[in-house]
N, C-alpha and C positions, 0 to 999 in steps of 0.2 A: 504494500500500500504506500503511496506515495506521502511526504512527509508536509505540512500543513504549510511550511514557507514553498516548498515545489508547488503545490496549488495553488500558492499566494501569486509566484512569480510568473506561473502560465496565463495565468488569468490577468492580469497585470500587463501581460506583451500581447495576450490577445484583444485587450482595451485597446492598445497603441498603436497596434497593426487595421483594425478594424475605422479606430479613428482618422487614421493617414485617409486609408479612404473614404471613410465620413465626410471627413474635410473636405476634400475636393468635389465631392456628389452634393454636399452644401454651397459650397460656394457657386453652383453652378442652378440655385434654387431647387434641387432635387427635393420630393417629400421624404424619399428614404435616405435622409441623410446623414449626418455623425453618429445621431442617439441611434438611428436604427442599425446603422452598420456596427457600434463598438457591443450593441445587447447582441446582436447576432453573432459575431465572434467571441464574445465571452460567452455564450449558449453552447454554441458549439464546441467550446476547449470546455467546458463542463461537463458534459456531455460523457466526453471521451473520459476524462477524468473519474466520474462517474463509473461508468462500464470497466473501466482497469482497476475500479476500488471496489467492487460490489463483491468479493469475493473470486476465486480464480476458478474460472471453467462457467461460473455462474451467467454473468453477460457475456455475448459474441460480441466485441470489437466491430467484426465487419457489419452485424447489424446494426448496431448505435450510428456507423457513418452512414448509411443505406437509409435510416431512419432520418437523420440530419440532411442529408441532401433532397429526399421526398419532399420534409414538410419546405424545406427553402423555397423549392416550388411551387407550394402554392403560394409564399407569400411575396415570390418574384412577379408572378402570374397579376397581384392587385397592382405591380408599379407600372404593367403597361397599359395604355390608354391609345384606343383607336375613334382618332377623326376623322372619318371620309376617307380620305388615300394617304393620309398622315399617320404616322404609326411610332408616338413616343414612349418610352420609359424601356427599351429595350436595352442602352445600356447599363440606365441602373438596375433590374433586372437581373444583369451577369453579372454583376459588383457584385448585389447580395450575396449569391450563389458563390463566386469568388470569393468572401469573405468570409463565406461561413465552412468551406476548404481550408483556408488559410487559420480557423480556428482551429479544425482538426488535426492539423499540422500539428497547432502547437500542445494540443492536448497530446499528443504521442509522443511531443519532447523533442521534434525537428524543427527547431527552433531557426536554424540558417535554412533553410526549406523555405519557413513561411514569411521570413525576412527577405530573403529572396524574391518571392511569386510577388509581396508588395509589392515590394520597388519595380517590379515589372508592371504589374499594375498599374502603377502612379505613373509611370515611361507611357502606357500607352492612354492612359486618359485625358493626360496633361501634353504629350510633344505630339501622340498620334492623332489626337482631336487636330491641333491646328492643323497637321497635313491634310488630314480627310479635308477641312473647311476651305481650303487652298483649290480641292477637284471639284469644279462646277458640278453640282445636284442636275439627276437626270431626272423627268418629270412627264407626264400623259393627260393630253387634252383633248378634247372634238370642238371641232372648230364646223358651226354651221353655217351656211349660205342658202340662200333663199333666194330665187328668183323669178318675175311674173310671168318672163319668155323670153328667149333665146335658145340659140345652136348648143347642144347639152358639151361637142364635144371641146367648143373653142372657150365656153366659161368654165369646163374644167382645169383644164391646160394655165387660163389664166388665172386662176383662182390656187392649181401646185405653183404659178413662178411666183406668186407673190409670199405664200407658205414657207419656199424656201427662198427666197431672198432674205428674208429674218432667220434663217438659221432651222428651222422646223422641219424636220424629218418626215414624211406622209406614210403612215405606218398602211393606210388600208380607208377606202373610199366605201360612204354611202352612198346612193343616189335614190330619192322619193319624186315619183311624178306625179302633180295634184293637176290635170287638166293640162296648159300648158306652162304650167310653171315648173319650177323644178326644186326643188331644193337636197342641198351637195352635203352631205355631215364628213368630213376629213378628220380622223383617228392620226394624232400626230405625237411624236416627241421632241422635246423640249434640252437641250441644257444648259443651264441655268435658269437664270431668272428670263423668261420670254416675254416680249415686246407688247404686250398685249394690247393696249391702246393701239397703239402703230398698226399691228397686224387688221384688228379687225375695221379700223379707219381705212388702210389701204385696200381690203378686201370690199367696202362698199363705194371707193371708186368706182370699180370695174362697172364697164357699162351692163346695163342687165338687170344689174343684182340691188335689191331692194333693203335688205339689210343683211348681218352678218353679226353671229356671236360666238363666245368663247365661254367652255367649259373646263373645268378642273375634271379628272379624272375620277368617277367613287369609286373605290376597289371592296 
C-alpha cells in the first residue's frame, strides 16, 4: 500500500498537470476549464491509487483505467456543441480525455510519462493552434439564382465564371424549371472567408437573373 505522503505527492502533480491544461482551455473561455480539468486529473490518479490500495488481487488495475476512460466520455461528449455546420468543443473534449490519461499516469507513479504527454499537450494547443489558424478554413455553401427567362445554357456558364472568379469551387449544379424561368442552386466551396456581398451582387448583374442568394451549409 502506498505510503500517505506518495498519495499526497501524486495527487498534488496531478493538480498541476491537469491545471497547465486548465489554464490554457481557460484562457481561451472554454466551460471545461482549470476547475474541471485539475478534478479530473486528480479523479483519475485517485482512482488508480485507489484500485492499487484496495487490497492485492482484489481490484483489476486494467479495469479502474477502462472505467476512467468510459465515464470521461460521457463527460467529453456534454463539451461538444453543434451549430448548423459549426461543430465546437471538440478540442476541449480531447483535453479532458487527455487529462484524465495523464492522471492515470501519475496514479501508476510514471511521473516523466505524464510530464511528458503535458508538455506535448500545451506544444500543441498553444504553437499548433496558431499554425492551424494561419491555413485558411474550408467551408460549403448553395448559392441560388433565379431567373424569369433566358438560354439555360449561357446563364449557367455565366453564373460558374463569376462563382469562380471569387475563388468558389462549383462542387455540383441544380437546375429547377418553373414555366420559363429557371432557377440554378450551385453547391460550392469556399476557402476562407468568401466574398459574399460581392459574389451574390455580381451574380445579379448578369442579365437574366432576377435575384441571387447565398446559403451557409447545414450539415
Amino acid at each position: 500500500m502506498a505510503s500517505s505522503m506518495d498519495i499526497v505527492t501524486k495527487l498534488l502533480l496531478a493538480a498541476l498537470f491537469g491545471g497547465l491544461i486548465g489554464l490554457e482551455r481557460e484562457s481561451h473561455g472554454r466551460p471545461a476549464g482549470l476547475r474541471t480539468n485539475i478534478l479530473v486529473c486528480v479523479g483519475a490518479t485517485l482512482i488508480m491509487v485507489v484500485a492499487r490500495s484496495v487490497g492485492s488481487g482484489v481490484v483489476d488495475p486494467g479495469r479502474a483505467i477502462a472505467g476512467v476512460v468510459t465515464g470521461i466520455g460521457f463527460l467529453g461528449a456534454g463539451a461538444i456543441i453543434k451549430m448548423g455546420n459549426i461543430v465546437r468543443g471538440l478540442t476541449t473534449a480531447a483535453s479532458i480525455w487527455l487529462v484524465a490519461v495523464v492522471g492515470i499516469a501519475v496514479g501508476e507513479g510514471l511521473y516523466g510519462v505524464a510530464a511528458g504527454t503535458t508538455a506535448l499537450a500545451l506544444f500543441v494547443l498553444v504553437v499548433v493552434d496558431r499554425l492551424s489558424q494561419a491555413i485558411p478554413a474550408v467551408s460549403y455553401h448553395t448559392v441560388r439564382v433565379f431567373a424569369p427567362e433566358g438560354e439555360l445554357t449561357e446563364l449557367e456558364e455565366a453564373c460558374r465564371r463569376v462563382l469562380e472568379e471569387h475563388g468558389l469551387r462549383v462542387l455540383a449544379t441544380e437546375v429547377r424549371a418553373e414555366g420559363r424561368a429557371w432557377e440554378l442552386s450551385f453547391h460550392v466551396r469556399a476557402r476562407g472567408i468568401p466574398p459574399v456581398i460581392q459574389v451574390v451582387r455580381d451574380l445579379g448583374q448578369i442579365r437574366g437573373v432576377a435575384r441571387a442568394s447565398w446559403e451557409d451549409f447545414r450539415g
